[in-house]
C-alpha positions as a Markdown table, in Angstrom:
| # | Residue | x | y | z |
|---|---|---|---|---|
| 1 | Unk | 0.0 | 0.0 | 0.0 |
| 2 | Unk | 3.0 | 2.6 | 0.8 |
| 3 | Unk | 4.6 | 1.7 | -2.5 |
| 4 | Unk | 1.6 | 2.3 | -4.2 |
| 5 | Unk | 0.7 | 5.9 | -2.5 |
| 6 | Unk | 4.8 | 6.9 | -3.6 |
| 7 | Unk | 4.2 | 6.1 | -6.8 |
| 8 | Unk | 0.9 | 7.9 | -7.3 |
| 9 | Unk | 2.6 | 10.9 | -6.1 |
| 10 | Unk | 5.5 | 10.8 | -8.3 |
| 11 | Unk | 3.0 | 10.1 | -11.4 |
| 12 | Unk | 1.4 | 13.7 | -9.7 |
| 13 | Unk | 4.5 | 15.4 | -9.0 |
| 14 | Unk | 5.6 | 14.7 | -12.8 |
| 15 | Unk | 2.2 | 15.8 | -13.9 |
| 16 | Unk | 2.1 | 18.9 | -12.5 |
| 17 | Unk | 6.0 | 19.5 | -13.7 |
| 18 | Unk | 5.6 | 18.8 | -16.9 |
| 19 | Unk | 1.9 | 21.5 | -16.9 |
| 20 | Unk | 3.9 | 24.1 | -15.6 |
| 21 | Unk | 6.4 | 23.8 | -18.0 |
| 22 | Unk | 3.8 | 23.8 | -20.5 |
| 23 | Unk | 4.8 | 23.7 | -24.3 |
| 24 | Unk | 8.2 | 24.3 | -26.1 |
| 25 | Unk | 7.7 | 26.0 | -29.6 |
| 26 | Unk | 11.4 | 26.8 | -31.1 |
| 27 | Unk | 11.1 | 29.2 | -34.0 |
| 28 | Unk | 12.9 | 28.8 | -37.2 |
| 29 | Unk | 13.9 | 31.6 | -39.5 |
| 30 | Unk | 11.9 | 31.4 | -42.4 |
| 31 | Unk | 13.4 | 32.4 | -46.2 |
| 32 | Unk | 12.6 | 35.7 | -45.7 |
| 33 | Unk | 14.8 | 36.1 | -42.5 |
| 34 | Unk | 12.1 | 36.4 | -40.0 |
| 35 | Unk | 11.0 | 33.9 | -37.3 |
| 36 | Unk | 7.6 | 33.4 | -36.9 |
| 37 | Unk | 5.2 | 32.8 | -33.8 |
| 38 | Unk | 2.0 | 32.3 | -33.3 |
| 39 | Unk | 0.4 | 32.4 | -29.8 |
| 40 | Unk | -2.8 | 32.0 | -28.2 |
| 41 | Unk | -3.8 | 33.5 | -24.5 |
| 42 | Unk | -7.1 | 32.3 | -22.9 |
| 43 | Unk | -8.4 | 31.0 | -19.5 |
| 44 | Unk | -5.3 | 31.5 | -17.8 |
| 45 | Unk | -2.7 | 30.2 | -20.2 |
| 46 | Unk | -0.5 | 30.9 | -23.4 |
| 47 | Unk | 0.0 | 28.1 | -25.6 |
| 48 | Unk | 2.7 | 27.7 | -26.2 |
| 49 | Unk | 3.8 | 28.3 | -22.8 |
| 50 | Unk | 8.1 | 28.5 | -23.9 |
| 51 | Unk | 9.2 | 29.7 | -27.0 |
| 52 | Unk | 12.8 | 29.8 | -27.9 |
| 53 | Unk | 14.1 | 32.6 | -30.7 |
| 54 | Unk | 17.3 | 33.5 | -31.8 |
| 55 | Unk | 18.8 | 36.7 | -31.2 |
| 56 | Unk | 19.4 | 39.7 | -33.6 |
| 57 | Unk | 16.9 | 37.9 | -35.6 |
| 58 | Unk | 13.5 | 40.0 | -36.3 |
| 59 | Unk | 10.2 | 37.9 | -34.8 |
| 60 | Unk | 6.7 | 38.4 | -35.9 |
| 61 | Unk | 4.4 | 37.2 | -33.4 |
| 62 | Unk | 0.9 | 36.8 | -34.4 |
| 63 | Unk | -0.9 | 36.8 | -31.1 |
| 64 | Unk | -5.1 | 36.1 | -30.1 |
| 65 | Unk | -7.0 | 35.0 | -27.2 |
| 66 | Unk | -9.1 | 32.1 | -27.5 |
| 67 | Unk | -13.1 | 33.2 | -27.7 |
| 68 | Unk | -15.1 | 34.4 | -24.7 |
| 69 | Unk | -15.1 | 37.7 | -22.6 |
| 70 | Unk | -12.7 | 38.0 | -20.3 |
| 71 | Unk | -10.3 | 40.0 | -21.2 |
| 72 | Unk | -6.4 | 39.2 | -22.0 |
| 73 | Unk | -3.1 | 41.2 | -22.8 |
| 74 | Unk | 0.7 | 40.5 | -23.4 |
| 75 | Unk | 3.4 | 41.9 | -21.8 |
| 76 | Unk | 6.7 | 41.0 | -22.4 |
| 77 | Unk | 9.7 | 42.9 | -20.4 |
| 78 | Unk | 12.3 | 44.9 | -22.0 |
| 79 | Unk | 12.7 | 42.7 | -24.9 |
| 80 | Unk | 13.8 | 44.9 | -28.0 |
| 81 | Unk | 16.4 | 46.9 | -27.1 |
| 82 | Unk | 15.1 | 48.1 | -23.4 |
| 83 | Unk | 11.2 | 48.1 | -25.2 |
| 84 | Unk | 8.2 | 46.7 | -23.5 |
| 85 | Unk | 5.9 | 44.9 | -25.3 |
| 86 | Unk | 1.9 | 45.3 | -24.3 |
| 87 | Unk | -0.7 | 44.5 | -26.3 |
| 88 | Unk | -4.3 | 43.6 | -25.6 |
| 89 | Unk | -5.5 | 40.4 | -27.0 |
| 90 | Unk | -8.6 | 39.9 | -29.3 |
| 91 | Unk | -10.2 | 37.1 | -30.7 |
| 92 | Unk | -9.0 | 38.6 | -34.4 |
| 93 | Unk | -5.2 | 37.9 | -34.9 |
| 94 | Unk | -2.5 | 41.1 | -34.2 |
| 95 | Unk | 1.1 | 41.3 | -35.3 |
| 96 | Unk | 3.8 | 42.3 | -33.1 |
| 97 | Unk | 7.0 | 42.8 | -34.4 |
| 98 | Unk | 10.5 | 42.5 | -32.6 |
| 99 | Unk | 14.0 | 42.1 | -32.5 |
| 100 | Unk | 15.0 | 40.4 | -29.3 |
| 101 | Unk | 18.9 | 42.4 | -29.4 |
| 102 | Unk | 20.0 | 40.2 | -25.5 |
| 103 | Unk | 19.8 | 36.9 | -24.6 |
| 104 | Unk | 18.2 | 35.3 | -21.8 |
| 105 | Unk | 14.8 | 34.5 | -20.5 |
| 106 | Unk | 12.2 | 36.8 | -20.8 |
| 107 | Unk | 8.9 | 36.4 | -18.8 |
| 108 | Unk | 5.3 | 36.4 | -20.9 |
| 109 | Unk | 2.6 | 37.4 | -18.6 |
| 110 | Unk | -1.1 | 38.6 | -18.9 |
| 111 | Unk | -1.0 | 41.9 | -16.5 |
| 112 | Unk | -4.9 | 41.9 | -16.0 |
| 113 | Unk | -6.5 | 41.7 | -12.6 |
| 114 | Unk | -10.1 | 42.0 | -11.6 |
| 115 | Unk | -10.6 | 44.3 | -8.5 |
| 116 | Unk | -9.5 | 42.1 | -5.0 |
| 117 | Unk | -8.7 | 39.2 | -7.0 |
| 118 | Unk | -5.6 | 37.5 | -8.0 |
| 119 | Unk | -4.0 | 38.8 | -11.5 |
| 120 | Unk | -4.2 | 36.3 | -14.2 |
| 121 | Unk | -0.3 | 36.1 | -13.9 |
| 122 | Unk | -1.0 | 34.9 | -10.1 |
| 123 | Unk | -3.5 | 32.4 | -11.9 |
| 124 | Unk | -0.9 | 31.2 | -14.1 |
| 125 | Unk | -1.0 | 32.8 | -17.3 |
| 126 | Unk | 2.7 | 33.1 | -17.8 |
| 127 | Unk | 4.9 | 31.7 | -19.8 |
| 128 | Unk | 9.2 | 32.3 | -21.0 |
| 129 | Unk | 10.2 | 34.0 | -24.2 |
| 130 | Unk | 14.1 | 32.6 | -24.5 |
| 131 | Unk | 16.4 | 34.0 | -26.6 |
| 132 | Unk | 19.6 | 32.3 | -27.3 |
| 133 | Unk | 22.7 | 32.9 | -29.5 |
């Protein structure tokens, strides 16, 4: 019975690991030079949850929120060249264009927060933008 209940919660603990890692999207550079993304926010998520880019390298980043009304945004931290990136997500595809100029890992969160509530970051909407050499 013990070995059983250990088990169970590794199988959980690996679970819950592997969800908070969420997905791994690396971009390629297409013929024209650009890398190209494509990223969905909804109830509490970004999918996918890690993309990887290379640096010096422009990205286009077609970004929408699944259907329904609450509302979503995208804010990634000092990403091209010192810039913040913050756009409100609609259920109609937008562009945002960048050139990630430093490495590193850069954190993609929705900032919205409904009056005494916890912010959909604190809900886990959140994910890594990584940019490597």
């Amino acid at each position: 019975m013990k070995s059983l209940i250990i088990v169970l919660l590794i199988l959980i603990a690996t679970e819950v690991n592997a969800a908070s890692e969420g997905k791994l999207y690396r971009a390629s550079v297409d013929s024209d030079g650009v890398q190209r993304v494509t990223l969905t926010g909804g109830s509490y998520f970004f999918d996918p949850a890690h993309i990887v880019v290379k640096v010096n390298v422009q990205v286009e980043m077609r970004v929408r929120k699944e259907p329904g009304i609450v509302p979503h945004d995208l804010v990634i931290m000092e990403i091209d060249g010192g810039k913040d990136i913050r756009v409100d997500l609609d259920s109609e595809a937008r562009i945002v264009r960048f050139t990630p100029l430093k490495s590193g890992k850069y954190p993609i969160y929705c900032s919205r927060k409904l009056l005494f509530f916890e912010s959909h970051r604190e809900k886990g909407m959140e994910g890594v933008l990584e940019v490597v050499e």
